[in-house]
Backbone as a printed PyTorch tensor [residue, N CA C, xyz], in Angstrom:
tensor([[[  0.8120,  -1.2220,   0.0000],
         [  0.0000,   0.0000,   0.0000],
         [  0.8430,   1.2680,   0.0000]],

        [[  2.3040,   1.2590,   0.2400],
         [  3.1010,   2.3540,   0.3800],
         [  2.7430,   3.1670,  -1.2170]],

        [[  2.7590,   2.7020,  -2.5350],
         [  2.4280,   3.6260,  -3.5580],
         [  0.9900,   3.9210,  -3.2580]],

        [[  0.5600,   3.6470,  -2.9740],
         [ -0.8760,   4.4780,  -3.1270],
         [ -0.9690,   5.4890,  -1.7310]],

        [[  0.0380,   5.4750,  -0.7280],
         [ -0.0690,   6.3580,  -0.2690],
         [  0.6210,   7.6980,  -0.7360]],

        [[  2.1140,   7.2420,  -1.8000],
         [  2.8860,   8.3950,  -2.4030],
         [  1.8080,   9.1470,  -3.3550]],

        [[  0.9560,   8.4310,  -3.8850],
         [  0.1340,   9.0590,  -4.9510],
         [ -0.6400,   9.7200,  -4.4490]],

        [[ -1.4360,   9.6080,  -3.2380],
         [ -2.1890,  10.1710,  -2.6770],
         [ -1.3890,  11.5180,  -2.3740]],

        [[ -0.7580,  11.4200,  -1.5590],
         [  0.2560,  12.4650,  -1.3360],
         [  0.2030,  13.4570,  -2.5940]],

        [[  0.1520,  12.9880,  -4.0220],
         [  1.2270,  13.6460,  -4.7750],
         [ -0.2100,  14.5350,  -5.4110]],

        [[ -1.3800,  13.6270,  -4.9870],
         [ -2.7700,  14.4870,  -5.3810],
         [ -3.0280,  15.1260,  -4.3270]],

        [[ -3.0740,  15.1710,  -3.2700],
         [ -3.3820,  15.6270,  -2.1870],
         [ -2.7700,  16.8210,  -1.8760]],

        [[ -1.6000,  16.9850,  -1.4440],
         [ -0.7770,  18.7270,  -1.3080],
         [ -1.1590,  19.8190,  -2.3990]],

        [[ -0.8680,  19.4990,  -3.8270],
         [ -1.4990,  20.3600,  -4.8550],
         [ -2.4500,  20.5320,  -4.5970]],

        [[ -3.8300,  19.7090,  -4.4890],
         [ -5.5180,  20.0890,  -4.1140],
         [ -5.1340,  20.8500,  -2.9110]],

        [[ -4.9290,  20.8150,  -1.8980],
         [ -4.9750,  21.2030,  -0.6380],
         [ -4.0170,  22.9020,  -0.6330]],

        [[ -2.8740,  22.9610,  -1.0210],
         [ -2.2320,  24.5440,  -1.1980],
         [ -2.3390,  25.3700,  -2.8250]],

        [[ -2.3040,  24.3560,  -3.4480],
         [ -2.1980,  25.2080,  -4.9740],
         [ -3.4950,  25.7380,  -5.3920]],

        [[ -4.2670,  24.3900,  -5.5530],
         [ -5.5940,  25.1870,  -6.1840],
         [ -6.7790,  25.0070,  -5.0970]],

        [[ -6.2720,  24.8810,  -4.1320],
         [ -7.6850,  24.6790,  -3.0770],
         [ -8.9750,  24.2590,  -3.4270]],

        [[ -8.5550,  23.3830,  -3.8080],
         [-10.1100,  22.3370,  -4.4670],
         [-10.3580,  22.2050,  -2.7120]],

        [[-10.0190,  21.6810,  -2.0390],
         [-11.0920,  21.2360,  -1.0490],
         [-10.1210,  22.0330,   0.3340]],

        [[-11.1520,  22.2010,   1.4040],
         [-10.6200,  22.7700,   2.4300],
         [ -9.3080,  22.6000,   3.2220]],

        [[ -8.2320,  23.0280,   3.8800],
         [ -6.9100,  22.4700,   3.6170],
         [ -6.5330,  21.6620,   5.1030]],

        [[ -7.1610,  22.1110,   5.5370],
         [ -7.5890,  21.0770,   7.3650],
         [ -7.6880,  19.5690,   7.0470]],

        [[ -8.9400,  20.0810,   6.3730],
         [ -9.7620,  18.9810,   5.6890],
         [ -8.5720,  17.5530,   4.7000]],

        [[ -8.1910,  17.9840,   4.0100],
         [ -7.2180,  17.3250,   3.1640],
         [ -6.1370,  16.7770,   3.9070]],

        [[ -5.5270,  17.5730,   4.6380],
         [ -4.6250,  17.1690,   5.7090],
         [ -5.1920,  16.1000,   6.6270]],

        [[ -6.3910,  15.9750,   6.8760],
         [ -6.7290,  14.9340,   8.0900],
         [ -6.7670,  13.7330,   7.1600]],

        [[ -7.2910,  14.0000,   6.0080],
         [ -7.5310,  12.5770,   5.1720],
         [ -6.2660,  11.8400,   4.7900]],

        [[ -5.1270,  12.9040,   4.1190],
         [ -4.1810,  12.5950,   3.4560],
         [ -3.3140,  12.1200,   5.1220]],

        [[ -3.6400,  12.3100,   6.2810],
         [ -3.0350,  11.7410,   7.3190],
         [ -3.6550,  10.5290,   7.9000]],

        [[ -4.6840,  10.3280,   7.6150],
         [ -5.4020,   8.7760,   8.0830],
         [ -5.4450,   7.4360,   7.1830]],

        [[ -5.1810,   8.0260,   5.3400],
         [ -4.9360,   7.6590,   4.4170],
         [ -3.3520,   6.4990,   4.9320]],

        [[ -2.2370,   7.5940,   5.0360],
         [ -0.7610,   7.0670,   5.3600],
         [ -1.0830,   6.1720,   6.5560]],

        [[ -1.5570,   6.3320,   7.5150],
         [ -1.4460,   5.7340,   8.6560],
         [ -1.9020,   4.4070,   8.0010]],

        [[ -2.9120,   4.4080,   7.5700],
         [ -3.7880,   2.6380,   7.3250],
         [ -2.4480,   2.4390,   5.6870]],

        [[ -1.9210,   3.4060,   5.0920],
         [ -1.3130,   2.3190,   3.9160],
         [ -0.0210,   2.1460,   4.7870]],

        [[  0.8410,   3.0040,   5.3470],
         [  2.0520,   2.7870,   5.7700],
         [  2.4600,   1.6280,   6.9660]],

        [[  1.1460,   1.2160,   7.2040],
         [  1.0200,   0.8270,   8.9110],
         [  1.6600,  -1.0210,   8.6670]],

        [[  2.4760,  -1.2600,   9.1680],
         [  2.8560,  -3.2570,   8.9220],
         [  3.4300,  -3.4550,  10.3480]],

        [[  3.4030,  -4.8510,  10.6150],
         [  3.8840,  -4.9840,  11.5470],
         [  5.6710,  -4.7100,  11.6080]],

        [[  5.9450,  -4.5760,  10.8370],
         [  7.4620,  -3.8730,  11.2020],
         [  7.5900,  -2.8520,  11.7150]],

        [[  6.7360,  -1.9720,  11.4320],
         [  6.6110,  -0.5980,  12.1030],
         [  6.7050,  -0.4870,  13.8530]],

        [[  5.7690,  -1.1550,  13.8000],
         [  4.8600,  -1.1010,  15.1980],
         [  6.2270,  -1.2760,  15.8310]],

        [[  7.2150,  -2.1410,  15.8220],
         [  8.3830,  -2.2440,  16.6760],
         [  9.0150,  -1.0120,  16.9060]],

        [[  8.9110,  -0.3170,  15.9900],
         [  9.3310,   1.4670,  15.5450],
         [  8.3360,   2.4620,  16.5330]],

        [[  7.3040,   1.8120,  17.1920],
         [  6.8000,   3.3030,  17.7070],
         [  6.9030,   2.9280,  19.4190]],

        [[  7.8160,   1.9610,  19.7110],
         [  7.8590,   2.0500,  21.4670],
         [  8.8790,   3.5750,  22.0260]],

        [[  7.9260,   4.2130,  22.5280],
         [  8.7440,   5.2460,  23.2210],
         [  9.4570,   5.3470,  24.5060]],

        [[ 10.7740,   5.5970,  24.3340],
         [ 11.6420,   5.4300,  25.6960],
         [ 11.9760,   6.9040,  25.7500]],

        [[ 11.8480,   7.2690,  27.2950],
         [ 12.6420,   8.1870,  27.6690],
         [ 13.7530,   9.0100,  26.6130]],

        [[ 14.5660,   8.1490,  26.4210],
         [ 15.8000,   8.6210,  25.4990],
         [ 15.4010,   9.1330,  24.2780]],

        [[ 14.0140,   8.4700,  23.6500],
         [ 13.9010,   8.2330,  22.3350],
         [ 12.9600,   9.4760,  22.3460]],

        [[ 12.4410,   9.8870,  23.5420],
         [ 11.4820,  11.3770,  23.3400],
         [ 12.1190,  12.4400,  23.7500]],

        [[ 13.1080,  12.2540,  24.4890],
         [ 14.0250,  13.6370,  24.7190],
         [ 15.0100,  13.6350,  23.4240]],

        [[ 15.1250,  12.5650,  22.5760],
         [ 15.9430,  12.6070,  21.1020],
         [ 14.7200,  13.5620,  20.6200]],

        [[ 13.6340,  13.5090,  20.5340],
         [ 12.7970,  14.1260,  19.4240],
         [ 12.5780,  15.4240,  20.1950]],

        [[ 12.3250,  15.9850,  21.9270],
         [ 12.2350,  17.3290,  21.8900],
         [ 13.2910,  18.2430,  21.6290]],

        [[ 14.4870,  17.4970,  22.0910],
         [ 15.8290,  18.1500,  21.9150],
         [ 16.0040,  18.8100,  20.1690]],

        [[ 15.6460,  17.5320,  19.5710],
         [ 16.0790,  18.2490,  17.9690],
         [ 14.7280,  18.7120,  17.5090]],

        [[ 13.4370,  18.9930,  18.1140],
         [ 12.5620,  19.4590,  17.3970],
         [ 12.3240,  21.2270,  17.9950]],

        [[ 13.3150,  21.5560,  19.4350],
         [ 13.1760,  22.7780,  19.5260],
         [ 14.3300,  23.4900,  18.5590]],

        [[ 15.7290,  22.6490,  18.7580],
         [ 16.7590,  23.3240,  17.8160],
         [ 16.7260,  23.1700,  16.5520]],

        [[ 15.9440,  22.3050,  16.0800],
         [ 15.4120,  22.8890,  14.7100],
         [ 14.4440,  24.1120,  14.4950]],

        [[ 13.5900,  24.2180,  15.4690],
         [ 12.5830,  25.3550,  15.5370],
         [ 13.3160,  26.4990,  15.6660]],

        [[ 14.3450,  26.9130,  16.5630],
         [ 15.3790,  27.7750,  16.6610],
         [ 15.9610,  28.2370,  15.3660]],

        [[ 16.0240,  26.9220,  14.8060],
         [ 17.5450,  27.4480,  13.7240],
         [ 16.2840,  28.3680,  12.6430]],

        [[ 15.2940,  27.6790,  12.4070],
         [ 13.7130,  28.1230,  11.9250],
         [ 13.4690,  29.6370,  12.0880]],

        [[ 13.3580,  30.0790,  13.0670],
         [ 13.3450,  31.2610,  13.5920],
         [ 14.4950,  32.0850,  13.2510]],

        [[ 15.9910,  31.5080,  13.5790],
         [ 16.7290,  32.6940,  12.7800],
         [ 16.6150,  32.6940,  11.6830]],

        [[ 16.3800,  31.5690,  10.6020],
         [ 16.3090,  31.9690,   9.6310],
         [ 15.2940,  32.4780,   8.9230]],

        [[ 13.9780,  32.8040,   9.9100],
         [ 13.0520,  33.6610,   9.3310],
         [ 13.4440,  35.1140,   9.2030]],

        [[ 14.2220,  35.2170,  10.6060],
         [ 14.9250,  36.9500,  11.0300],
         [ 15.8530,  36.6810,   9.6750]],

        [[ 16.2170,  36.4200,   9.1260],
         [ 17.3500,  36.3730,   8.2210],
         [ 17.2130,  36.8230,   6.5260]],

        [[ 15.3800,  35.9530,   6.1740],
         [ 14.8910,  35.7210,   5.0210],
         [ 13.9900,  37.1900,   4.6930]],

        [[ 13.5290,  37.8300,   6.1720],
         [ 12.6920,  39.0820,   6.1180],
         [ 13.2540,  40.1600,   5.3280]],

        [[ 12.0080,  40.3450,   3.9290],
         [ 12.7640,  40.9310,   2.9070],
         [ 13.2630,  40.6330,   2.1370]],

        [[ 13.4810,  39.4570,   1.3310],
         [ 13.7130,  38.7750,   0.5580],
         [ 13.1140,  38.0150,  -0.4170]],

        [[ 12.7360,  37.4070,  -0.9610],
         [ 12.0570,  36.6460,  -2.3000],
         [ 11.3510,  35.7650,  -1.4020]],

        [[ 12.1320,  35.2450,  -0.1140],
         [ 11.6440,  34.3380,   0.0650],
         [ 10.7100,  34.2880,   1.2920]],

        [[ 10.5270,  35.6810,   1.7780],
         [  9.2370,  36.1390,   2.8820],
         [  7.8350,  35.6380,   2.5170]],

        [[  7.4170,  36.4870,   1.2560],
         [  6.1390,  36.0670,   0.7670],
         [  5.7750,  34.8650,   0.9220]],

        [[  6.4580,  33.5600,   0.5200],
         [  6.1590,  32.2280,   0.6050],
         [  6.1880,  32.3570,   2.0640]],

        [[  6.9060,  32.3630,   2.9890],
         [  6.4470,  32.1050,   4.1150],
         [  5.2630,  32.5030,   4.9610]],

        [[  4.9610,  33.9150,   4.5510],
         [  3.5970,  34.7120,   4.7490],
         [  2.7220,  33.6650,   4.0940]],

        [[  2.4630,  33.4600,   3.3420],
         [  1.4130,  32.3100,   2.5190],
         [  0.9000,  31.0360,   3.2130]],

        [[  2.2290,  30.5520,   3.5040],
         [  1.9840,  29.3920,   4.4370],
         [  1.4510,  29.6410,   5.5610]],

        [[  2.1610,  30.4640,   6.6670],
         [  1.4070,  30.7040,   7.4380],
         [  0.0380,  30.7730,   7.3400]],

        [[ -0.3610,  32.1850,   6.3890],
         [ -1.8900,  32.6850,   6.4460],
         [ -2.9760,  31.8960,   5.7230]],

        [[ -2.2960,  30.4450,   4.8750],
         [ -3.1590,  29.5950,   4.8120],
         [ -3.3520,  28.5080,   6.2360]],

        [[ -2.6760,  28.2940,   6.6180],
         [ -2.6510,  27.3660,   7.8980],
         [ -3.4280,  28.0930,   8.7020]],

        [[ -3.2660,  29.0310,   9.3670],
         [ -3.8310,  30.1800,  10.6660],
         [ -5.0850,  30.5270,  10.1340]],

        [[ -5.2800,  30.6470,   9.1810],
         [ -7.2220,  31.1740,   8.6910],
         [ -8.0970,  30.5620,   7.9630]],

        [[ -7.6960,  28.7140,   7.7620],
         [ -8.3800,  27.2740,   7.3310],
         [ -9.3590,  27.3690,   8.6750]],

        [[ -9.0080,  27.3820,   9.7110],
         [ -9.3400,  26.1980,  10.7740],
         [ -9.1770,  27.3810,  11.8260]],

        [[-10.1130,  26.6660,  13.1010],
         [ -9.5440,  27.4610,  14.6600],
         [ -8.1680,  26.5450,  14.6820]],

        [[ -7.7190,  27.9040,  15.8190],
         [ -6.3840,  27.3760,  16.5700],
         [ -6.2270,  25.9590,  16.8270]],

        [[ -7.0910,  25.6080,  17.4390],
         [ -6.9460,  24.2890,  18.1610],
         [ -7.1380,  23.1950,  17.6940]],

        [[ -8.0120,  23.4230,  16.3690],
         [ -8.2860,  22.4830,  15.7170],
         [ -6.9140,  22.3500,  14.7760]],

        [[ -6.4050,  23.3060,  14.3550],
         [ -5.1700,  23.0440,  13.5030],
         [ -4.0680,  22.2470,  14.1900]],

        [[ -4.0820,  23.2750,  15.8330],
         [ -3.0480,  22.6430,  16.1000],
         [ -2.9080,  21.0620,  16.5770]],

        [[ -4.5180,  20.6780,  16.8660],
         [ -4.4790,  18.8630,  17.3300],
         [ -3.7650,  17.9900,  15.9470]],

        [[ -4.8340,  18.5590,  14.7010],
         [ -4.4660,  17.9210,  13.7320],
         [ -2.7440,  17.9130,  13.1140]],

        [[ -1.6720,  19.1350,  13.7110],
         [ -0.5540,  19.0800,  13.1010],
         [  0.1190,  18.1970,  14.2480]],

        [[ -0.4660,  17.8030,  15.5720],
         [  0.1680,  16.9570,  16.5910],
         [ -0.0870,  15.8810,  16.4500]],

        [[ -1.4680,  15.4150,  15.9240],
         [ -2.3550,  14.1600,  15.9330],
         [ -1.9390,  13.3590,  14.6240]],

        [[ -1.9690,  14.4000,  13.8220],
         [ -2.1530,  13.8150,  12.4980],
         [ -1.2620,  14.0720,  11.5160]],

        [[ -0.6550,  15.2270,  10.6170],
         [  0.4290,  15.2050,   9.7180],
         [  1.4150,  14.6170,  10.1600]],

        [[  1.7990,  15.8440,  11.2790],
         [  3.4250,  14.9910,  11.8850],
         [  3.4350,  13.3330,  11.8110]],

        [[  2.6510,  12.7870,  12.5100],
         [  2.8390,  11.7180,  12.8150],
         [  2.5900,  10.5630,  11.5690]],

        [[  2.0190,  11.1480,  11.1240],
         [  1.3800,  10.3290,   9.5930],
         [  2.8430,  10.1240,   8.9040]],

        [[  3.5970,  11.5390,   8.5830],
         [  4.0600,  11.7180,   7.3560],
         [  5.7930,  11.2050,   8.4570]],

        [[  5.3820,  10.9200,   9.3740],
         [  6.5760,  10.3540,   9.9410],
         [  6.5610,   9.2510,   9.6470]],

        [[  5.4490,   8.1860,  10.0740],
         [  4.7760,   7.0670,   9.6250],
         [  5.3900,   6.6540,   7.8400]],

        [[  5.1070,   7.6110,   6.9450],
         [  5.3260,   7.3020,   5.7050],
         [  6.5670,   7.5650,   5.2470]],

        [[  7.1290,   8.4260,   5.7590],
         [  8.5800,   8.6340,   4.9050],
         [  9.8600,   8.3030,   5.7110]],

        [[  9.6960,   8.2820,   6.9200],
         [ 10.9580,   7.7790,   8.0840],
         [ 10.5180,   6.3750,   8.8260]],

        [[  9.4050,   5.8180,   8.0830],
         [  8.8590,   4.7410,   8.8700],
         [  9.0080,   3.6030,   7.0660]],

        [[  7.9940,   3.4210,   6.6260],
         [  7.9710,   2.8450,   5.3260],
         [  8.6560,   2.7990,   4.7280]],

        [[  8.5450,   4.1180,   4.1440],
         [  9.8220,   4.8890,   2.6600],
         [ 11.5750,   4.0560,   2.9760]],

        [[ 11.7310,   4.9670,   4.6900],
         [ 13.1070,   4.6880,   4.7010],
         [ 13.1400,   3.1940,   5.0740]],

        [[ 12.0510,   2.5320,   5.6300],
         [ 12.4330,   0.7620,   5.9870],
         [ 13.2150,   0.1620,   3.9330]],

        [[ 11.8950,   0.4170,   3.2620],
         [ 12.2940,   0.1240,   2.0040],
         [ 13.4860,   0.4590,   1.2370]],

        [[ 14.1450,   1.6300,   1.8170],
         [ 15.2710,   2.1200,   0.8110],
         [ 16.4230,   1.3830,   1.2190]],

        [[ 16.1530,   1.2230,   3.2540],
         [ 17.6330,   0.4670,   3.4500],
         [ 17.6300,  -0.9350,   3.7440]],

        [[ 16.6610,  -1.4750,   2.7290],
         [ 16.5620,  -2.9010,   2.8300],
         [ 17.3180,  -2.8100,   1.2960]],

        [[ 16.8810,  -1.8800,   0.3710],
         [ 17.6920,  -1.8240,  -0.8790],
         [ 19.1860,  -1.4140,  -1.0780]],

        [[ 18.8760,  -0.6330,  -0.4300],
         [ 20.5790,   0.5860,   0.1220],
         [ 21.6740,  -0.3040,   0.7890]],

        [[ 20.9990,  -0.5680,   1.5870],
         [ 22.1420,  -0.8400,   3.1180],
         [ 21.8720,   0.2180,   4.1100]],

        [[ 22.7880,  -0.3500,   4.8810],
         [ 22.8940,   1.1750,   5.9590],
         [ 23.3650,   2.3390,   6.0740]],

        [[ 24.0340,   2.2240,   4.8120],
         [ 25.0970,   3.5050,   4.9210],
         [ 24.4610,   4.9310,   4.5470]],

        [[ 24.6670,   5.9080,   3.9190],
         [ 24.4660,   7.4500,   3.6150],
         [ 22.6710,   7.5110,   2.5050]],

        [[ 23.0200,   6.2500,   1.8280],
         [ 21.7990,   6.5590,   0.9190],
         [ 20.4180,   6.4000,   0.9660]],

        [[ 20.0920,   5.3370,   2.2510],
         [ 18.6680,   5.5860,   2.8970],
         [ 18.1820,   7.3320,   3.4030]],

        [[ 19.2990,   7.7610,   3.9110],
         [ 19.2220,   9.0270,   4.6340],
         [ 18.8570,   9.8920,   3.2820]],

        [[ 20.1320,  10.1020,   2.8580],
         [ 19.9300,  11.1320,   1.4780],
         [ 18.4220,  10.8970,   0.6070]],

        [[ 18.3970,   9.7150,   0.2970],
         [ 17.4130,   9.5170,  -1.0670],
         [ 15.7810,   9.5780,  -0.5080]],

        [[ 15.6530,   9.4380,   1.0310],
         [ 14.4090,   9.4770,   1.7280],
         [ 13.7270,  11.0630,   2.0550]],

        [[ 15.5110,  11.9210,   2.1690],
         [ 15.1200,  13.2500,   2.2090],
         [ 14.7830,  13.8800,   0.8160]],

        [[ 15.1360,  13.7750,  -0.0060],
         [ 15.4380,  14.1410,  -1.5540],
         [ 14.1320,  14.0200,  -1.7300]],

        [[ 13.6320,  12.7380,  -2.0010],
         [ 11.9480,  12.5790,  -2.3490],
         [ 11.0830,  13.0640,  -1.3640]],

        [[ 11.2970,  12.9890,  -0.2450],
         [ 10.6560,  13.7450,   0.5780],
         [ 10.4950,  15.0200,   0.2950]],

        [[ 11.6810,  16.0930,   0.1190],
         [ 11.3430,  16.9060,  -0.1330],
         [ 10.2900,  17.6290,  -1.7570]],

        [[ 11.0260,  16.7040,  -2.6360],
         [ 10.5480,  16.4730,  -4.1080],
         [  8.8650,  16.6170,  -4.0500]],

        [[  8.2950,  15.4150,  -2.5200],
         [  6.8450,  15.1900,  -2.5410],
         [  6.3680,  16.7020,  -2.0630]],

        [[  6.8590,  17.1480,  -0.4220],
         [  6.3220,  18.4840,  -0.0600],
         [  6.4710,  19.9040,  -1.0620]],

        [[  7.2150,  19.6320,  -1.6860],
         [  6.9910,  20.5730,  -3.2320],
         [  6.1240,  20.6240,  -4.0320]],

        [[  5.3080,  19.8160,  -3.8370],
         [  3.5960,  19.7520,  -4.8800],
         [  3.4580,  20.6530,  -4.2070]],

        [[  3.2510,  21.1370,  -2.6920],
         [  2.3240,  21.8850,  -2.4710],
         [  2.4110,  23.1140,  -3.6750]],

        [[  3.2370,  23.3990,  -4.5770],
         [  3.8190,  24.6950,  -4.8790],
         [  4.6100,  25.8230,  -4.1520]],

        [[  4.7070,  25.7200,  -3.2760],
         [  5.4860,  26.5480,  -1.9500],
         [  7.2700,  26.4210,  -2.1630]],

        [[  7.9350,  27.6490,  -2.1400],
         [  9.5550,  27.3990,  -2.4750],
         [  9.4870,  26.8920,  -1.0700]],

        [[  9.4360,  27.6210,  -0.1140],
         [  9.8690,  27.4480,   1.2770],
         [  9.8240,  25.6060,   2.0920]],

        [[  8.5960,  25.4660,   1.9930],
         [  8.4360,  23.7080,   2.1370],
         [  9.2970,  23.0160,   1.9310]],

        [[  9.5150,  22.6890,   0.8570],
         [ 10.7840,  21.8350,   0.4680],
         [ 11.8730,  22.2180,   1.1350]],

        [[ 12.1410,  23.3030,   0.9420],
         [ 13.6520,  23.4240,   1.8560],
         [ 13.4790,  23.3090,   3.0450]],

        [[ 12.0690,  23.8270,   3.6250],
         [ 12.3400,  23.0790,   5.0880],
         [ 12.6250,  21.3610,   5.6160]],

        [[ 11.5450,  20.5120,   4.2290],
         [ 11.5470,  19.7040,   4.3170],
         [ 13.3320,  19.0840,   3.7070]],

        [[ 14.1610,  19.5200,   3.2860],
         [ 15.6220,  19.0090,   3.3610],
         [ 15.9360,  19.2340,   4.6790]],

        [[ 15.9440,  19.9810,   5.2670],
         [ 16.5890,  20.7230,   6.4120],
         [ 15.7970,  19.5650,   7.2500]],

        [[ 14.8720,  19.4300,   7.9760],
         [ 14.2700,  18.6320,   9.0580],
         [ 14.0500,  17.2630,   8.4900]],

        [[ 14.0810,  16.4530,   7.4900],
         [ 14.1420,  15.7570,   6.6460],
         [ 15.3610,  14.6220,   6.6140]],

        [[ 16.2840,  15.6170,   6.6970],
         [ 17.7150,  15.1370,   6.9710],
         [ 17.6860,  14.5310,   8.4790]],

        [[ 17.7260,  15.3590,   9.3520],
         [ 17.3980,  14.8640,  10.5890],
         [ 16.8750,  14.0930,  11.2180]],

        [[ 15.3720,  14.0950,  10.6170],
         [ 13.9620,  12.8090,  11.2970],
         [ 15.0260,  11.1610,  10.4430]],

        [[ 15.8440,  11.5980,   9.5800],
         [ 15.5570,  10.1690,   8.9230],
         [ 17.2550,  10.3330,   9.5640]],

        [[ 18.2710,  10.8470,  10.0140],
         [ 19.6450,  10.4980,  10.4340],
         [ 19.0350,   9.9250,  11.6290]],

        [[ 18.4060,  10.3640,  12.6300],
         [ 17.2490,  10.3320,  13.8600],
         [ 17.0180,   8.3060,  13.7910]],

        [[ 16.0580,   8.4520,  12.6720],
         [ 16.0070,   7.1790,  12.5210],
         [ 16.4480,   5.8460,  12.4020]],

        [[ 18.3950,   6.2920,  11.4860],
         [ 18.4950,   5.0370,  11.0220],
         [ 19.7770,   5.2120,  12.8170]],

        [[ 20.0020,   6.1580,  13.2400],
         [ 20.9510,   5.8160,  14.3430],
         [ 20.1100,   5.0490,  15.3290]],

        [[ 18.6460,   5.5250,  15.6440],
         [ 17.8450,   4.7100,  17.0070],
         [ 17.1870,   3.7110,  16.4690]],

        [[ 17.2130,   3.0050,  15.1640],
         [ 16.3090,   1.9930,  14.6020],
         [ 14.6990,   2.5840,  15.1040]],

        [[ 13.8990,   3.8340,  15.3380],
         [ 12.9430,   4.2300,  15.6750],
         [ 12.4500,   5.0920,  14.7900]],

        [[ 11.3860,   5.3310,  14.4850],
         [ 10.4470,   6.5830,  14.5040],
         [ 10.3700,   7.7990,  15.5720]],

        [[ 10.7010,   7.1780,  16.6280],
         [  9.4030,   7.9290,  18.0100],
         [ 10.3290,   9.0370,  17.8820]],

        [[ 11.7570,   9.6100,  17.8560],
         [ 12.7560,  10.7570,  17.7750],
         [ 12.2680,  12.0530,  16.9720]],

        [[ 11.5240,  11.2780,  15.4030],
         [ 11.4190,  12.2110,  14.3330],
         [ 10.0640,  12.7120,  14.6880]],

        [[  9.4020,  11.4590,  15.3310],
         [  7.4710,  12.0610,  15.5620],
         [  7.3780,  12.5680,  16.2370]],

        [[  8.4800,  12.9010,  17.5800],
         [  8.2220,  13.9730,  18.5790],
         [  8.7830,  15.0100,  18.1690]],

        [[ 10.0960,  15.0830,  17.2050],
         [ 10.6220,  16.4970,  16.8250],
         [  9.6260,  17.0810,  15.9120]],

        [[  8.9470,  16.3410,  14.8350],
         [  8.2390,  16.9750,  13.7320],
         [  7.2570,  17.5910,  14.4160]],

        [[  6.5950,  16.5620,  15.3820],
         [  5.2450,  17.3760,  15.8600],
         [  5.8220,  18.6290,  16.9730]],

        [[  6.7210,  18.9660,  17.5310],
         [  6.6710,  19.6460,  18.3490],
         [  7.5760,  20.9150,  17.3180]],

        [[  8.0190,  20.4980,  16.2410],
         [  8.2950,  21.7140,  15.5610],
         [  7.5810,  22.6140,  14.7580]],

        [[  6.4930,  21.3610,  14.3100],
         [  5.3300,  22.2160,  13.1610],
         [  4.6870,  23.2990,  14.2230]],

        [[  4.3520,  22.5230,  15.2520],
         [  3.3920,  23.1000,  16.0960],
         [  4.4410,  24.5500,  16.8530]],

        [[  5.3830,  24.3670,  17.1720],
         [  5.8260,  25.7810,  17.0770],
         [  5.8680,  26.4590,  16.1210]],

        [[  6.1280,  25.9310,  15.2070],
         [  6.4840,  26.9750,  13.8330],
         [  4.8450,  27.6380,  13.5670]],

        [[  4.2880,  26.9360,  13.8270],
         [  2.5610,  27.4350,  13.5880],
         [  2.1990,  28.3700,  14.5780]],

        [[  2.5510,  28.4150,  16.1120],
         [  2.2070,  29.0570,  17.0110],
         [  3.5280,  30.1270,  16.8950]],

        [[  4.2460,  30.3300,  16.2130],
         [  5.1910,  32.0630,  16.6270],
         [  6.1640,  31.6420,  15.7650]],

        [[  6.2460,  32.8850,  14.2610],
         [  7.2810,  32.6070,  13.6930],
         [  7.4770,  34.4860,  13.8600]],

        [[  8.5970,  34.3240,  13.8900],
         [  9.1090,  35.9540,  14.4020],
         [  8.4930,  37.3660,  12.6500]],

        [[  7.7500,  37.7980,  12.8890],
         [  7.6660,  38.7990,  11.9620],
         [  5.8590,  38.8930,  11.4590]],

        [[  5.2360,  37.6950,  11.7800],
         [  4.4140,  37.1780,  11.7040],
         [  3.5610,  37.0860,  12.5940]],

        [[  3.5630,  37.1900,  13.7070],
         [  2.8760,  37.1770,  15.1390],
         [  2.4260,  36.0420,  15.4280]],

        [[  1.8500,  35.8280,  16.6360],
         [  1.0240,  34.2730,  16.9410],
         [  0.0170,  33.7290,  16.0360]]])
């Protein structure tokens, strides 16, 4: 079921940011319950026991990624590449109430798209790969390749940047649980205060 969740994906972000065929909350909860039931095998499941270690791995790198996030918003202000970030935001923040966005980016993307691309994607690449550099690289690459439907410059490069991480994250702890606590606790900051932008 892993291709029919990439495809979904690859229809799903375009409908949802480019041409807003359907509401973008909305798309996000599906295109996150979608991954969960295709990505889900019993190999996984060994992947989501959370230890101590394995959730202070994911808050530790999901605030200093949020950090590095933040300077480089102070950095980008004024540049080509503001607007895209204004966009994102002000589609995310005025879909949905607060709370409802923010359950669904804790409940549901993060964890989904952790599920599919640092859970599935990368089991498959380094059963092909090996262990070495090219599960990491080639899981971020398409990863990012996929969050680029949305049409958004900014996405993708975030998604190299945190991308790299959830899946180095992964193949060092043989886990998920590192990348699903950093992703979710980074979206969800990045959604609640990006400097220039307000809450």
């Amino acid at each position: 079921m892993l291709p029919a969740a990439l495809v979904a994906m690859a229809v799903v972000y375009p409908a949802a940011f480019a041409f807003r065929v359907v509401p973008f909350w909305s798309a996000m909860v599906a295109f996150s319950a979608f991954s969960w039931w295709a990505a889900w095998h019993p190999y996984l499941r060994t992947r989501l026991r959370p230890t101590r270690r394995l959730v202070g791995m994911g808050v530790l790198s999901g605030v200093t990624l949020y950090l590095l996030f933040v300077a480089g918003a102070l950095l980008v202000r004024g540049t080509p590449l503001w607007p895209g970030v204004q966009s994102v935001v002000d589609l995310t923040r005025t879909t949905a109430p607060g709370a409802v966005a923010a359950l669904v980016i804790v409940f549901g993307t993060s964890p989904s798209e952790e599920v599919l691309w640092r859970g599935a994607v990368f089991a498959r690449l380094t059963r092909r790969y090996g262990p070495g550099w090219r599960p990491v690289a080639v899981t971020t690459l398409v990863y990012a390749l996929f969050v680029g439907l949305s049409g958004s410059l900014v996405l993708p490069l975030a998604a190299l940047v945190c991308g790299a991480v959830w899946a180095r994250q992964r193949q060092v702890t043989g886990s998920i649980v590192p990348g699903l606590v950093s992703h979710a606790l980074w979206s969800l900051l990045m959604f609640l205060y990006i400097p220039g932008l307000g809450p």
